[in-house]
ChimeraX commands (.cxc) that place a marker at each C-alpha (Angstrom):
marker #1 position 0.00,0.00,0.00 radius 0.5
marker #1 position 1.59,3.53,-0.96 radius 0.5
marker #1 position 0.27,6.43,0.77 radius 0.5
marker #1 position 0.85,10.29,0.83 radius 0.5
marker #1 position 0.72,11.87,3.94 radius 0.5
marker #1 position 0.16,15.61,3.93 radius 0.5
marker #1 position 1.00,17.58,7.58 radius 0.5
marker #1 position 2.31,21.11,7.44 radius 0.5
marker #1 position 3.52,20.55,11.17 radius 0.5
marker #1 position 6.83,19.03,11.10 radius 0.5
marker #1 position 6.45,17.32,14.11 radius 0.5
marker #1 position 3.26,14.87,13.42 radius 0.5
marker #1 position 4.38,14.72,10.03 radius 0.5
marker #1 position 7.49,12.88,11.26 radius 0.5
marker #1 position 5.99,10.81,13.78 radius 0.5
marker #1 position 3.45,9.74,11.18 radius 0.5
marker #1 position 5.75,8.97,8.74 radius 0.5
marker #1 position 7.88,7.03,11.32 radius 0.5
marker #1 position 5.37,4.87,11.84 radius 0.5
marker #1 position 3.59,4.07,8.86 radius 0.5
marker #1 position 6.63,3.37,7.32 radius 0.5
marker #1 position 6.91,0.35,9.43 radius 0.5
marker #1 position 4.22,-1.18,7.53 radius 0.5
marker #1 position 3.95,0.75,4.28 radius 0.5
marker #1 position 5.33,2.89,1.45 radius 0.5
marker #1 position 5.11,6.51,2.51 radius 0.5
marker #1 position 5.79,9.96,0.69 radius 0.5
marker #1 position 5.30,13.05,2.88 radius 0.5
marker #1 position 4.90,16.45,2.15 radius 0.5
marker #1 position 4.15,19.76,3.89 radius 0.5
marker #1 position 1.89,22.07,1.74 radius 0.5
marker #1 position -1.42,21.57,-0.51 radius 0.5
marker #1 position 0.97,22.65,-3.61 radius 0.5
marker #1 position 3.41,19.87,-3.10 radius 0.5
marker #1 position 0.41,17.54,-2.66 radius 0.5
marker #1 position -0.71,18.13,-5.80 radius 0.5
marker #1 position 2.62,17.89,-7.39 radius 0.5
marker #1 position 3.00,14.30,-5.99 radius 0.5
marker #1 position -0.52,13.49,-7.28 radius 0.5
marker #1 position 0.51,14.53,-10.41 radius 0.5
marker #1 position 3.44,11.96,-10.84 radius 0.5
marker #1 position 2.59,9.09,-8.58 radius 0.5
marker #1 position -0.24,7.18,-7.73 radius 0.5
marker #1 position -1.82,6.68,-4.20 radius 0.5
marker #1 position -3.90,3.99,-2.58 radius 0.5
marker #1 position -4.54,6.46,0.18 radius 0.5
marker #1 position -3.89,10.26,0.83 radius 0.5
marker #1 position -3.91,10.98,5.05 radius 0.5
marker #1 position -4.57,14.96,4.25 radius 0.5
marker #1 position -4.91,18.02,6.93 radius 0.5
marker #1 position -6.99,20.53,6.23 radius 0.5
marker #1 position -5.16,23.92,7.61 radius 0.5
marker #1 position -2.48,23.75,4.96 radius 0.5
marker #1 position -0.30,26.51,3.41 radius 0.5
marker #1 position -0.60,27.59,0.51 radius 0.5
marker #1 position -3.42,25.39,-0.85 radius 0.5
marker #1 position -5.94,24.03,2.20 radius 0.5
marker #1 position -6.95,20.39,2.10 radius 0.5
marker #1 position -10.40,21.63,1.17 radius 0.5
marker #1 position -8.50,22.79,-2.42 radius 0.5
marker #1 position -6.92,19.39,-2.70 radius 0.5
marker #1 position -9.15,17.49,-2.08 radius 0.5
marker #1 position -11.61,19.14,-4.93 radius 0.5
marker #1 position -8.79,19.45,-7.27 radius 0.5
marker #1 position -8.03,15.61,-6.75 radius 0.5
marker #1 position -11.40,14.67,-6.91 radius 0.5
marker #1 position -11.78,15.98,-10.38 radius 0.5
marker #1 position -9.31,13.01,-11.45 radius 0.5
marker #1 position -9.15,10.40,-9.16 radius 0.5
marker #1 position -11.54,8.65,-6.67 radius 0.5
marker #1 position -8.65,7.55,-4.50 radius 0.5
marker #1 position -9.76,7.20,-0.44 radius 0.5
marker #1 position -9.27,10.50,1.53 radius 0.5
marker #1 position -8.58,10.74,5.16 radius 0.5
marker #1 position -8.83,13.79,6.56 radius 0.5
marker #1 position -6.84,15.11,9.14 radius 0.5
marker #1 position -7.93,18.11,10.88 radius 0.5
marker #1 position -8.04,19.98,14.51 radius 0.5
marker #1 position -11.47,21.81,13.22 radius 0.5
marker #1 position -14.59,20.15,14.65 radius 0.5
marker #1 position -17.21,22.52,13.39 radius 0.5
marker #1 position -20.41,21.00,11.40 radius 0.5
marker #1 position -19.52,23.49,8.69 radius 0.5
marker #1 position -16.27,22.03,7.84 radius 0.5
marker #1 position -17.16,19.09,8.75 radius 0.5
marker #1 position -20.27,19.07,5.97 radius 0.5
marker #1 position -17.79,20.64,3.63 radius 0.5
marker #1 position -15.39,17.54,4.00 radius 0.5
marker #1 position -18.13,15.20,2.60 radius 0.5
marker #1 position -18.71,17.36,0.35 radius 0.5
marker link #1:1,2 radius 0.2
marker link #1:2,3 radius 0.2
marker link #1:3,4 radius 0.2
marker link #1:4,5 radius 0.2
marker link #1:5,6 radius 0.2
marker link #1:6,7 radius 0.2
marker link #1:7,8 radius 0.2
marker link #1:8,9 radius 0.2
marker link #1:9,10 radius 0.2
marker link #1:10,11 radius 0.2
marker link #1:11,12 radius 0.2
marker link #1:12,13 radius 0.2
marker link #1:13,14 radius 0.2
marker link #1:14,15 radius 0.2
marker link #1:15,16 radius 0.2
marker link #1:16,17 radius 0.2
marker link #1:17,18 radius 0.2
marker link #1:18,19 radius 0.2
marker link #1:19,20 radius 0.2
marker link #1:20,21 radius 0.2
marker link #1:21,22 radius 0.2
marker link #1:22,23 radius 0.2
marker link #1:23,24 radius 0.2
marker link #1:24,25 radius 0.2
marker link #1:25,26 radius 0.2
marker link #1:26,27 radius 0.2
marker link #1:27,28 radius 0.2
marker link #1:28,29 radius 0.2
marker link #1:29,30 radius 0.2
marker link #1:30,31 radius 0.2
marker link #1:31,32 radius 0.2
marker link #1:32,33 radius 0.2
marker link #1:33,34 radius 0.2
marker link #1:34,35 radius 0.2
marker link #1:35,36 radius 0.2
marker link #1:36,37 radius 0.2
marker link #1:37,38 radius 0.2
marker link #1:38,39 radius 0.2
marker link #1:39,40 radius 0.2
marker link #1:40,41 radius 0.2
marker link #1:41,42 radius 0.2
marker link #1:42,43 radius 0.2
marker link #1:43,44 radius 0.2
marker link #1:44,45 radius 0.2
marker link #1:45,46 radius 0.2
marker link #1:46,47 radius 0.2
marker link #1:47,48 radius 0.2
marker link #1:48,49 radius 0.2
marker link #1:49,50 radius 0.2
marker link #1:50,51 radius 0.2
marker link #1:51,52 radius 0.2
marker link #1:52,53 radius 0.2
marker link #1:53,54 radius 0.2
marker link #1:54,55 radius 0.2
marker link #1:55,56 radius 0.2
marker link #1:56,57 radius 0.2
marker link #1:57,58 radius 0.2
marker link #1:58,59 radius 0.2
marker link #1:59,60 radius 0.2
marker link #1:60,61 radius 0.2
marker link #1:61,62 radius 0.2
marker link #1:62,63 radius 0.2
marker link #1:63,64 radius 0.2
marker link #1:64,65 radius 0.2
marker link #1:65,66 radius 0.2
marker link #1:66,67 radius 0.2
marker link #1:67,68 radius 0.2
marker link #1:68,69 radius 0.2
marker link #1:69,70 radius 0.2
marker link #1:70,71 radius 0.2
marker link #1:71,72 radius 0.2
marker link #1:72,73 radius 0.2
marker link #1:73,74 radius 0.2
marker link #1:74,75 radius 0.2
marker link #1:75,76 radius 0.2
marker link #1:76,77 radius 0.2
marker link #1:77,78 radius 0.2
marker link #1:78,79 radius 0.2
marker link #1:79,80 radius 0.2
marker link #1:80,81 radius 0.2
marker link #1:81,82 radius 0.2
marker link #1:82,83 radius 0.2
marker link #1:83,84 radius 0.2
marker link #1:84,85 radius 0.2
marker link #1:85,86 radius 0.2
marker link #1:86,87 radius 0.2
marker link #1:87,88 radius 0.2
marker link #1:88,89 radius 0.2
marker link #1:89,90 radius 0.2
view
């Protein structure tokens, strides 16, 4: 299983990263503009994406990538609000 994890905070991006890599194939990256670089070139089975983002918020990756690929999103996010959370499924 490959996976891209996108984390702006250094921190829980390593930590995440550490770990999954134990099991499976893992590129990282740290903005919503990188993500979509690597979505560009590679091919995921999963994408582990946060929302609060620089430069392009999950919310713009994930509607971007959803206009050319139906691969599963996980959504990682500190907001808890029933607006973003309805804008998620959306």
């Amino acid at each position: 299983m490959k996976i891209l994890l996108v984390e702006d905070q250094k921190d829980l991006r390593e930590i995440l990263e550490k770990r999954l890599k134990k099991e499976y194939s893992v590129d990282s990256c740290e903005d919503g503009e990188e993500a979509l670089d690597f979505l560009s070139v590679y091919s995921y089975d999963i994408v582990l994406l946060d929302i609060m983002l620089p430069k392009l918020d999950g919310f713009g990756v994930c509607e971007q990538l959803r206009r050319q690929s139906q691969v599963p999103i996980l959504m990682l996010t500190a907001l808890d609000g029933e607006e973003e959370q309805l804008r998620g499924f959306g």
